[in-house]
KEDO-806862 format. One record per residue: residue in three letters; x, y negated, z of N, C-alpha, C in turn. Coordinates in steps of 0.001 Angstrom, whole numbers, plus 500000, padded with zeros to 6 digits. Last residue first. Layout:
REM KEDO-806862
ALAXYZXYZXYZ...
This chain:
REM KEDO-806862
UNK373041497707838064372484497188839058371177497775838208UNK375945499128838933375201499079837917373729498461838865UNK377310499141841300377822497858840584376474498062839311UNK377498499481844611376770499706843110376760498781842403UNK378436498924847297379317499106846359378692499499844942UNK376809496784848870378169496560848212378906497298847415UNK374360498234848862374504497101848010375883496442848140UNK375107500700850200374349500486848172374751499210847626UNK374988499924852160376676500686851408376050500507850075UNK372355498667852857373820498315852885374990498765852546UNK371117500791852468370786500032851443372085499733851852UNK372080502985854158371989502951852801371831502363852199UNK371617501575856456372752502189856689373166502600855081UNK369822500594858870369458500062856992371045500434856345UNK369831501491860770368120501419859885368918501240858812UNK372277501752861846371790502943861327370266502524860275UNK373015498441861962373383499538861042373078500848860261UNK370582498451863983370496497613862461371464498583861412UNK372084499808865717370568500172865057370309499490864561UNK374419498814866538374455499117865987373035499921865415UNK373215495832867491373751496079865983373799497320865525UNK371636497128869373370883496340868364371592496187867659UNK373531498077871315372604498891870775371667498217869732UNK375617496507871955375891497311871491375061497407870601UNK374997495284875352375070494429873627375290495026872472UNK374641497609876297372858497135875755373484495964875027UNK377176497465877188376487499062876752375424498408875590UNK377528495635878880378247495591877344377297496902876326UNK375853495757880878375412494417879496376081494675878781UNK377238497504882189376050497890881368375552496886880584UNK379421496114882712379846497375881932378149497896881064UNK378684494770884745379293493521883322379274495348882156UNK377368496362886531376605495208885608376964494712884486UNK380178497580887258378517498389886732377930497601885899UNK381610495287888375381882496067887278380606496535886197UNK380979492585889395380434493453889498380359494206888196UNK383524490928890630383135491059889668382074492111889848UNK384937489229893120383602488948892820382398489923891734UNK387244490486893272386139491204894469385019490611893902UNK388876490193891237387765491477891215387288491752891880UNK388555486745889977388765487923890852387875488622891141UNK388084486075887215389363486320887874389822486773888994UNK384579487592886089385434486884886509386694486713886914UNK382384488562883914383893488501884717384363487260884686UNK379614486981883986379742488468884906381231488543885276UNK380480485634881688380217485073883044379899486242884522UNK380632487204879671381644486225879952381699485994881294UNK377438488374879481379343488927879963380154488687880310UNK376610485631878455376745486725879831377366487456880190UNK377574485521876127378151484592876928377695485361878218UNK377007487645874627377891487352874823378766486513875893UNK373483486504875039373968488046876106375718488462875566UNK372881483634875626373011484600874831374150485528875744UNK371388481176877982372660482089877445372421483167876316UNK368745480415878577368991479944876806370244480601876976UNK368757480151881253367831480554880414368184481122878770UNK370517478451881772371161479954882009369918480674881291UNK371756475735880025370649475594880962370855477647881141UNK373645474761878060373983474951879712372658475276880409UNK374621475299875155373513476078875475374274475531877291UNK376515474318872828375392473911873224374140474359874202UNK379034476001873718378912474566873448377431473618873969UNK378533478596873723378394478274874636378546477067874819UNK376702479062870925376182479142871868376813478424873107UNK380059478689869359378919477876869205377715477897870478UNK381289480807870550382233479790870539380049477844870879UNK379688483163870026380402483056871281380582481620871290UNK378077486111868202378622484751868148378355483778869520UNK376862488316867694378454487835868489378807486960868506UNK374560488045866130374833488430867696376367488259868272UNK375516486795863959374955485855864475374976486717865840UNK377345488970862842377500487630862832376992486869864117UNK375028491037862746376096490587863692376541489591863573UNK373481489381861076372935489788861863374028490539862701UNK375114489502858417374627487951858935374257488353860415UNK375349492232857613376722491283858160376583489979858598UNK372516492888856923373561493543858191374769492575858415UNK371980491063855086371407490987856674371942491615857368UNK374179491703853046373880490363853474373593490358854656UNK372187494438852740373877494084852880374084492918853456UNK369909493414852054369769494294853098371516494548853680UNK370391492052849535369722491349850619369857491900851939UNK371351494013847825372059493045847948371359492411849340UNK368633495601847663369887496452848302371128495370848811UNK367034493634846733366845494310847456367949494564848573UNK367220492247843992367979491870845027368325492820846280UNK365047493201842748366007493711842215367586493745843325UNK362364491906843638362894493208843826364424494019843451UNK364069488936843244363715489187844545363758491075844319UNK363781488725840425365173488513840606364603489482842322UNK361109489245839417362022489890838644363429490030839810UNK358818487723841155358646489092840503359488490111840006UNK360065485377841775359370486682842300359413487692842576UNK361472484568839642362287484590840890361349485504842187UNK359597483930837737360710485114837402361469485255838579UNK358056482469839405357454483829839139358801484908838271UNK359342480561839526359148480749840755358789481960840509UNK359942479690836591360881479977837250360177480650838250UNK356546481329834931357316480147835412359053480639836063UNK356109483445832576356079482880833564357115481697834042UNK354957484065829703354671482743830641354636482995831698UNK356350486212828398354941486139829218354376485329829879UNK358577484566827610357349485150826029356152485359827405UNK359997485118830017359422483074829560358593483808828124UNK360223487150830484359486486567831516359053485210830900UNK362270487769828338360778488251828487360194487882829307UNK364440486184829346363579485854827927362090486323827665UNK365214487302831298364287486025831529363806485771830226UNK366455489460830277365089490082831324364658488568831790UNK368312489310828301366607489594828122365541489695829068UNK369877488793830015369411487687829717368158488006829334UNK370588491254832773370412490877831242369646489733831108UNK372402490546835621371222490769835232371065490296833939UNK375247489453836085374960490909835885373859491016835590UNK374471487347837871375206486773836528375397488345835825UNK373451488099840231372264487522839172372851487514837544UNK375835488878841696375095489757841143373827489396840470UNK377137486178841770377681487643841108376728488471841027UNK375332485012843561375387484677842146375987485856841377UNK375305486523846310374137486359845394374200485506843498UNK377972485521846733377025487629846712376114487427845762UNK377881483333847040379126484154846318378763485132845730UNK375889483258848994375940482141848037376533482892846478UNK377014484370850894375806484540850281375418484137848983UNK379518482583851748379459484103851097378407484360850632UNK378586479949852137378838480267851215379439481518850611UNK375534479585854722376512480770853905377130480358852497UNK374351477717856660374501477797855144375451478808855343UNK372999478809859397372585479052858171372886479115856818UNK374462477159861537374786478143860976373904478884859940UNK372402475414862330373703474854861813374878475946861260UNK370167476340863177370610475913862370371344475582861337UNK370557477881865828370291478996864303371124478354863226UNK370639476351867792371559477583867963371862478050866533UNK368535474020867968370056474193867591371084475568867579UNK366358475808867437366946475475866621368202475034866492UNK366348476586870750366967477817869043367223477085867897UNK367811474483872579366751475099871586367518475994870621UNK370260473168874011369231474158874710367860474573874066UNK370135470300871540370931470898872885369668471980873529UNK368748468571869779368741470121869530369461470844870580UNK368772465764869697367675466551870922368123468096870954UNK370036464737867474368692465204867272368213465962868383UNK372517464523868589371954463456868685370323463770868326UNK373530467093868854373299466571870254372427465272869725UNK373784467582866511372856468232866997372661467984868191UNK375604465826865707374664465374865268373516466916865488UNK378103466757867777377271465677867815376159465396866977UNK378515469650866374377725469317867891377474467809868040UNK379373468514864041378543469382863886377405469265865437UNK381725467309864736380593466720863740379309467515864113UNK383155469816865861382827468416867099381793467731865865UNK383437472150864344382942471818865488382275470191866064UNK384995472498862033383496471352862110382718471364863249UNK386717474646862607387004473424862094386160472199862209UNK384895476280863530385975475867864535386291474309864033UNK383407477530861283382895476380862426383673475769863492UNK385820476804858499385052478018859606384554477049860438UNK386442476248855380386499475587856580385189476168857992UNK386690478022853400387786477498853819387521476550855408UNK383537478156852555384544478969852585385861478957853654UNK383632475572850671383883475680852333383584476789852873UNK384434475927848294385380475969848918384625475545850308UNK381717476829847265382868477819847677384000477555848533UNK380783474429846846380046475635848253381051476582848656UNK382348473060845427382281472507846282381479473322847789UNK381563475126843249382797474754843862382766473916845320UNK378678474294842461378534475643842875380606475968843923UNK379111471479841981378295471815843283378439473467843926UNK380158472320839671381376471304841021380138472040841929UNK378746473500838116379527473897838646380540473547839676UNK376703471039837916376234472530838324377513473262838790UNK376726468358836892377625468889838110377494470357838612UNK373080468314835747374785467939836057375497468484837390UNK372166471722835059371892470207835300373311469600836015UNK370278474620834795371037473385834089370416472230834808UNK369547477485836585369264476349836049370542475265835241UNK370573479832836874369686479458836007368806478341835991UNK372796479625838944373183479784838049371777480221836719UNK372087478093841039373319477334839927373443478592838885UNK369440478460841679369791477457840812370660477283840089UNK370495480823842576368799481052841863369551479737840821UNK372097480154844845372467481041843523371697480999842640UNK369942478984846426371112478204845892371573479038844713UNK368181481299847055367605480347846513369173478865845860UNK370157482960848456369015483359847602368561482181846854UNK370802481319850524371895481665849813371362482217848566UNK368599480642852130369256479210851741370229480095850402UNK367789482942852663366578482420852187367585481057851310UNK370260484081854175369444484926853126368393484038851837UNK370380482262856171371153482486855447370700482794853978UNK368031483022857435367611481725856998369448481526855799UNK368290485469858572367224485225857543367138484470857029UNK370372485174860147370813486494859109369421485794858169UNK369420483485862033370918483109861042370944483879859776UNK367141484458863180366981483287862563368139483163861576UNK368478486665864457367803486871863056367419485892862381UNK369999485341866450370898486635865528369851486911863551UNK368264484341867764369752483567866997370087484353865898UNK366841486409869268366358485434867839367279484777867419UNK368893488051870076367847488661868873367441487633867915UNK369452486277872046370555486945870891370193487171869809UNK367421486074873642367914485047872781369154485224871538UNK367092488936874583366030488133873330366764486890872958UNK369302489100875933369395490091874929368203489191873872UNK368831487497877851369881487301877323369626488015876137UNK366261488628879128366106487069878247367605487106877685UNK367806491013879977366785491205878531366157489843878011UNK368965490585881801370119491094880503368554490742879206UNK368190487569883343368192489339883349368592489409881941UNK370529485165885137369445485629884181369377487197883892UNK372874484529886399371808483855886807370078484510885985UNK375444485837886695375031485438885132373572484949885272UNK376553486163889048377223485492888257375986485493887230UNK375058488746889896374875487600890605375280486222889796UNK373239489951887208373993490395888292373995488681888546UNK369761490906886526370495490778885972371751490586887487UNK366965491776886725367406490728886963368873490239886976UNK366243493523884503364983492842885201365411491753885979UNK368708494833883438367652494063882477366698493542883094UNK370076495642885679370860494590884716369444493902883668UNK368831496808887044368938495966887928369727494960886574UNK368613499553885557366846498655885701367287496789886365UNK370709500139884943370626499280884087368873498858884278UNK371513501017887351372547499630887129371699499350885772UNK369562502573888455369541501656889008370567500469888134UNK370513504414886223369287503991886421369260502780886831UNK373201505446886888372769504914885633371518503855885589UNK374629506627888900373759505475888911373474504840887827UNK375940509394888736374781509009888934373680507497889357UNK378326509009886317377613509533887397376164509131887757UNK379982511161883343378764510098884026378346510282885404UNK383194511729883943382245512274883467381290511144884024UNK385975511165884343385923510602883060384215511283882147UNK385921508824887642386099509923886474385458509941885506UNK387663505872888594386760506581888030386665508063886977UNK390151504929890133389811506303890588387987506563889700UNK389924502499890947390634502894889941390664504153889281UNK388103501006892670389129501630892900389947501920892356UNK386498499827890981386884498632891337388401499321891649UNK384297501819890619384861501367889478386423500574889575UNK383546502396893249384567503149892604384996503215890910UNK382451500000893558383431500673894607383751501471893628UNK380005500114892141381339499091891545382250499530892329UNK379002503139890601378735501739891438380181500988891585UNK378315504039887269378997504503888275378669503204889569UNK377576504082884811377036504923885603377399504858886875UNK378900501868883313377770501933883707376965502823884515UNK381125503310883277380991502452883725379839502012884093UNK380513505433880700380690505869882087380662505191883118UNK380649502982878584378807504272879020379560504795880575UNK382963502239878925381838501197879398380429502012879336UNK384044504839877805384631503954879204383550503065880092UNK383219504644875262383053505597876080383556504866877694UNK384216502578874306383281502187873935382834503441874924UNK387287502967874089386817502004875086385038502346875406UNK387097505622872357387540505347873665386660504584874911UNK386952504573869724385679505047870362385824505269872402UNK389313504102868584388271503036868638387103503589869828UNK390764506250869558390996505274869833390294503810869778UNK389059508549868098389143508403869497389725506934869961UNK389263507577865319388432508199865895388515507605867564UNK392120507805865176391625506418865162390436506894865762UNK392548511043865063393215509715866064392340508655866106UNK391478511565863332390492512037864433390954511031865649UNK392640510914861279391050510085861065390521510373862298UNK394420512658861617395038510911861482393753510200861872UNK393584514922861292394231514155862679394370512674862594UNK392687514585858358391698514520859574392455514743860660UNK395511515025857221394271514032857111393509513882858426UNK396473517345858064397045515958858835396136514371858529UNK394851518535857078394749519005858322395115517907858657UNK395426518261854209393913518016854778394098517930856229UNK398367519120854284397917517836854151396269517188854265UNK398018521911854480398588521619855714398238519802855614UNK396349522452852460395488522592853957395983521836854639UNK395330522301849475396751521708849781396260521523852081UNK395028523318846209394371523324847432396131522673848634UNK393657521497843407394639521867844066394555521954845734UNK391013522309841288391427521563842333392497522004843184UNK391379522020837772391562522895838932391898522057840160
């Protein structure tokens, strides 16, 4: 019998309606911001309905963008895109294929090597900063995608994801792939890849922000204004004083940094809850 209990549902969903609004707040603030012109952003005095310059602030933010950030929101927004998917795919491809090995293949050190991935883990790009930017400064890679993608590709969460859930797949299901002659590359085809699916599509949602918010690395290697990523444009829209800042602009690049994660989220909104929480695989 389900016990009915209102006055504690009710305080449920205040509690959930609170956070609700408090995350969602800001994120409302910068859609109204964007509507508005910077005088009466600047005043203080904005109201809490849209006005009427929507248009103009976001034809003037994606075709040429505001005075500070030298570039239009939409080369900012494409270099995001491709950082953002080069990282989430090449993660995917390096973390897919490392798990593949350590844990069906044999051969020395298999488990130090599979340890030695885990524990860096432990050491974030902050830490390996300066190695890291010199031997991408010394290969030319300054102001290219490849240096942007690169060096962020290995995942040892992927790595993590992707062995736990191979070490769950029945042994019979390579025993019968080796009675039908196939090779490794064809049980990694045919068998491990469709099965991965839901795991892969999890992975790419959290690699693919990842890689769009990512701040520290881009602005190291990137000085030419072409090659900014649309984090670091923002950055550079505010400034310390508010006569320079042009509210509207910095408020509508935040709007349009938004809209590609979260429509990665909504596309793939099921595989990704699937594949972290289904354990029967």
């Amino acid at each position: 019998m389900v016990e009915n209990r209102p006055y504690r549902d009710l305080m449920a969903y205040l509690v959930l309606l609170m956070g609700v609004v408090i995350v969602a707040f800001p994120v409302y603030l910068a859609v109204l911001g964007s509507t508005f012109d910077a005088a009466t952003i600047s005043n203080g005095n904005m109201p809490l309905l849209p006005g009427d310059q929507a248009g103009i602030n976001y034809s003037q933010a994606l075709l040429s963008g505001g005075r500070l950030a030298r570039e239009p929101v939409s080369m900012m927004m494409l270099n995001s895109f491709i950082m953002a998917m080069g990282i989430a795919i090449g993660k995917i491809l390096i973390s897919i294929l490392s798990a593949f090995a350590v844990v069906y293949f044999s051969f020395p050190f298999r488990k130090t090597a599979f340890w030695i991935i885990f524990i860096t883990l432990m050491l974030p790009v902050e830490v390996r900063i300066y190695p890291t930017y010199k031997i991408v400064a010394d290969l030319g890679l300054l102001d290219t995608y490849a240096g942007l993608i690169l060096p962020l590709i290995a995942s040892a969460t992927g790595t993590l994801l992707f062995r736990q859930f191979f070490m769950t797949i029945p042994d019979e299901l390579l025993e019968a792939s080796k009675i039908d002659g196939a090779g490794p590359f064809r049980f990694f085809k045919d068998t491990l890849l469709p099965l991965s699916i839901t795991t892969i599509a999890a992975l790419f949602v959290i690699q693919f922000i990842y890689g769009w918010n990512q701040y520290l690395w881009p602005l190291l290697i990137t000085t030419k204004s072409s090659m900014q990523t649309i984090v670091i444009g923002i950055k550079k829209m505010i400034t310390t004083q508010d006569a320079l800042t042009e509210w509207q602009i910095a408020m509508t690049t935040a709007v349009l940094a938004m809209i590609p994660p979260v429509l990665v989220v909504i596309f793939m909104q099921r595989l990704f809850v699937k594949g972290l929480v289904e354990t029967e695989k």
